[in-house]
Structures are given as C-alpha cells and as structure tokens.
N, C-alpha and C positions, 0 to 999 in steps of 0.2 A: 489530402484528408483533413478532414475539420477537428482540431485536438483542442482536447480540454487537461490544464493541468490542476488539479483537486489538491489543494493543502489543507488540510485540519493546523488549528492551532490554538493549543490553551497554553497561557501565560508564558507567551513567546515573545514581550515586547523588546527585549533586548535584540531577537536576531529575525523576527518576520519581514523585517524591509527588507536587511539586506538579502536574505534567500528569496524574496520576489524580484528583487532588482538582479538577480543570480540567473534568472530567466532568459536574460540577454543573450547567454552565451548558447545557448541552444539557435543552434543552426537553421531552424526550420521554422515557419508559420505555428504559433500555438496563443491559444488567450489561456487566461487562469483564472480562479475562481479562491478565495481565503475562506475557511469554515474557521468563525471563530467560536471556539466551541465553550461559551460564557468563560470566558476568561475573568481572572479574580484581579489580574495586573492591569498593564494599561496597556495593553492589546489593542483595542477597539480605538482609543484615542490614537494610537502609530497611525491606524489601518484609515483611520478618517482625514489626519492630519498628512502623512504621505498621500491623501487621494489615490490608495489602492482598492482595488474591486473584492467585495466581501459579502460574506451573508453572516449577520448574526444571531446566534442562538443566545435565546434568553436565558437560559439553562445549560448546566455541561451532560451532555449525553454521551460521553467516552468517546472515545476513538470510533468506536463502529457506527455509532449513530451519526458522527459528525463526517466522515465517509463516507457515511451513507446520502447525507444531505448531496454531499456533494455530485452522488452519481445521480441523484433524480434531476439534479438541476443542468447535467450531461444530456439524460433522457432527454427533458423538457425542450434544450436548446439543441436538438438534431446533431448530437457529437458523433464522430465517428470512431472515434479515439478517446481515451479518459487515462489520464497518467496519476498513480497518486506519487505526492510531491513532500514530504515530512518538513514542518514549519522550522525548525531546528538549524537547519544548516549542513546538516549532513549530507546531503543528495547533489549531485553533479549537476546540471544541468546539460554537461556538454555530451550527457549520453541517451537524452528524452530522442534525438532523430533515431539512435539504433533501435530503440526500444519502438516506435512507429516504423521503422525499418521492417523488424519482425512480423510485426500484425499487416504489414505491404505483402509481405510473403505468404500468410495463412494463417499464422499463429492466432488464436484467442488471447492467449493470455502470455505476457510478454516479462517475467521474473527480470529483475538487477541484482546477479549475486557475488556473494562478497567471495565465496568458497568455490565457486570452476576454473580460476585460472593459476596457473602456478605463480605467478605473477603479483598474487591479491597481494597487499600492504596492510589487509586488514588484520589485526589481533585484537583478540578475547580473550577471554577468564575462560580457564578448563570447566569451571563450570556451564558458563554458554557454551562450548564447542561442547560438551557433552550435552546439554539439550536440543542444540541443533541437530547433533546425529541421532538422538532418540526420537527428534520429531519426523526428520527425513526417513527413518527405518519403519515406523508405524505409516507414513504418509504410503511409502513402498506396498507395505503389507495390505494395506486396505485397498488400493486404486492399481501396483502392479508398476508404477513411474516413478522413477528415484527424481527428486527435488533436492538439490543440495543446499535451498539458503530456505527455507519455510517462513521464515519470520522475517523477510526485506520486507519496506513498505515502500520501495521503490518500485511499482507496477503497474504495465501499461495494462487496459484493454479495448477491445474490441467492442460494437455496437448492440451486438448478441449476449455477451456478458455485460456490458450496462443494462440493460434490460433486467436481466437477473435480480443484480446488486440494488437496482432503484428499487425495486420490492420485498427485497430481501437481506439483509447483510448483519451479520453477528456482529453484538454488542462490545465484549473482550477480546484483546487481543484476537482479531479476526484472520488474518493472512494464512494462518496453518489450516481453518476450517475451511476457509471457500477456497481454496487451493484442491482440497478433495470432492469439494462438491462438484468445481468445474470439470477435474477430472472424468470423476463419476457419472457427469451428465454428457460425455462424448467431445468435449472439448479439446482442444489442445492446449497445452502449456510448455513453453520452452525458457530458456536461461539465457543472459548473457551477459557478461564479465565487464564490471562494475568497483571504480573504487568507493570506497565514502569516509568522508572525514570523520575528524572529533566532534562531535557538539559542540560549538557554541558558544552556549549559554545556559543557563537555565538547566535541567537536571529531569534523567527519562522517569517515565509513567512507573517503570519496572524498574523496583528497589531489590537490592538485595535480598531483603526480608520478603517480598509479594514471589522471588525466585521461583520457590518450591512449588507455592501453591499453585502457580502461573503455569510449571512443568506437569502437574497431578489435572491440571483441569485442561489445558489443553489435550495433553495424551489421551484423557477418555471422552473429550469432545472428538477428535480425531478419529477413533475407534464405533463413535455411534453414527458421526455423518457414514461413515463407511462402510456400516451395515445398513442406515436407513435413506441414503440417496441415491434412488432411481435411475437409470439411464434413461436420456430422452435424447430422441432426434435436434440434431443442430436446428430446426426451424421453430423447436420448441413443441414441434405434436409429436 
C-alpha cells in the first residue's frame, strides 16, 4: 500500500526534525508530508535547511485546516493510506506498520490508543481522564460504538475516508467529530494499543484555561454530528 504520513506543525522548531527523522523506525515503505501551519518560530527555516518535504501555509489555519491540507494533498497524490503524525514528538513511529496492518484487514479508520491495554504507561490529569470518558460515552450514545481514546491524533486511514476528509474536516479540535461522522456514514473504526511519550518541547494548543471550553464545545458538536450525519453506502451513493 502507498502510505502517506501527514504532520501539522506550528511552532515546532525545537522537535520537527527530530520526529521526521523518527520515521526511520517504522518498519514499512511510507513518504511524509510537514503542514506547516504559518508557524511564528523558525519552523520553516528547520524544514528548509534540514531539506525536509513541506507544504507551507501562509497563515495558521488550526489544526483541522492544516489536516486538512494534508489529506487533499494524500487525495491528489493516489495515497492509499494517510497516517496523521503530531509534529511534537509524541507518536511512536514503530507502531505506523500496525496501524496499515489494520486498514490490510478492512478497517477504515485505524485509532492509536492510549487507554485499551492494561499495559498503557500513559497518565493524565483526572481532569482529561474525565473528558475522555464524557467524550467516549456521548461518542457511544450517538453512533452505538465505544471509542476508548477520542481525542489521539495518531490515525491511520483509508482511501474512502481520504476522500471524505480532503473535502471536509473540522476546524477545532477535530478527532471526536469525524470519528462520529465516519461511524455514522457506515464505516468502520477500530483501536490499537499504543504508547506515546512526553512532549518534547514547545507546549500543546489545549491549556488548561481553553479545558472547559474545549470539553462544552466538543460535547455538543458531538451530539449534533450525531443527529445530523446521514448514513451512506461505503461507495459514497
């Protein structure tokens, strides 16, 4: 399969090499792609002067837009596969062949989560492990399929949801939305156990202070994709 791995990145210049150069250790054929999403640091100078492969925005369009780049330029170039990859540091790379593993077997949509194995090493603030489980329980409620990590940005997919995403994809914090939509439109999604480090460097998009808001707008995004997304046949009619 022809994989694509998609990293957004704003003001990542302290750890974007090393998490491209991180790529190595994936065991399988994959090219990648850097969304640099107008970064204010010196992003762009790493990304030039390392001669890494990029596309830049002249503007910062969030996280979903700069995702979003990334999946049309998947479309564009016959991908069969699209991994997104978090510019950070945090993502494994030794686990991109299970996640293509998945989508070999049928999956669409191929989840890395932190919370299915007994095993996970990952810890959180009671306050994220109580937003995770409010996201997962409304994700439940609406679609019928328990999702135990809603908010990884470690996810593979498929050639059918590239399609989707190149035409579509939420602005904020997007993972909890199209996670229901794909549901919703007959697709599959499954899990599979994933560690992921500390950051890095540099400091996530979600502060403490954006928390609350982050948990009140997700939850009734949540709730509207899940009364107003359609089911549609896998071929898209």
């Amino acid at each position: 399969m022809k994989v694509l791995i998609i990293i957004p990145a704003y003001n990542e210049e302290l750890s974007i090499a090393k998490t491209v150069k991180s790529l190595s250790h994936a065991t399988i054929d994959i090219d990648y792609i850097v969304i640099n999403d107008g970064s204010k640091d010196k992003t762009r100078e790493v990304l030039i002067n390392e001669k890494l492969n990029f596309i830049d925005l002249p503007n910062n369009l969030g996280i979903g837009g700069a995702v979003q780049t990334g999946y049309k330029y998947a479309l564009e170039n016959d991908y069969d596969v699209a991994i997104q990859f978090d510019g950070d540091g945090q993502h494994d790379a030794k686990y991109i062949k299970d996640l293509v593993c998945e989508i070999e077997e049928g999956a669409n949509m191929v989840i890395g989560s932190r919370y299915i194995s007994e095993l996970s090493e990952f810890k959180s603030t009671f306050m994220r492990r109580f937003g995770k489980n409010l996201l997962s329980s409304l994700i439940k409620m609406v679609t019928g399929n328990k999702i135990y990590d809603p908010t990884s940005g470690f996810r593979a997919v498929d050639r059918s949801i590239i399609q989707i995403f190149a035409k579509r994809y939420p602005i904020d914090y997007p993972e909890p939305d199209t996670i229901v939509e794909v549901l919703k439109k007959g697709f599959s999604v499954t899990e599979i156990p994933v560690k992921m480090k500390s950051r890095e460097a540099g400091k996530s998009s979600i502060s403490p202070l954006k928390s609350g808001y982050y948990m009140l707008k997700v939850s009734f995004s949540i709730i509207i994709a899940g009364l107003n997304t359609k089911g549609v046949a896998k071929d898209g009619h």
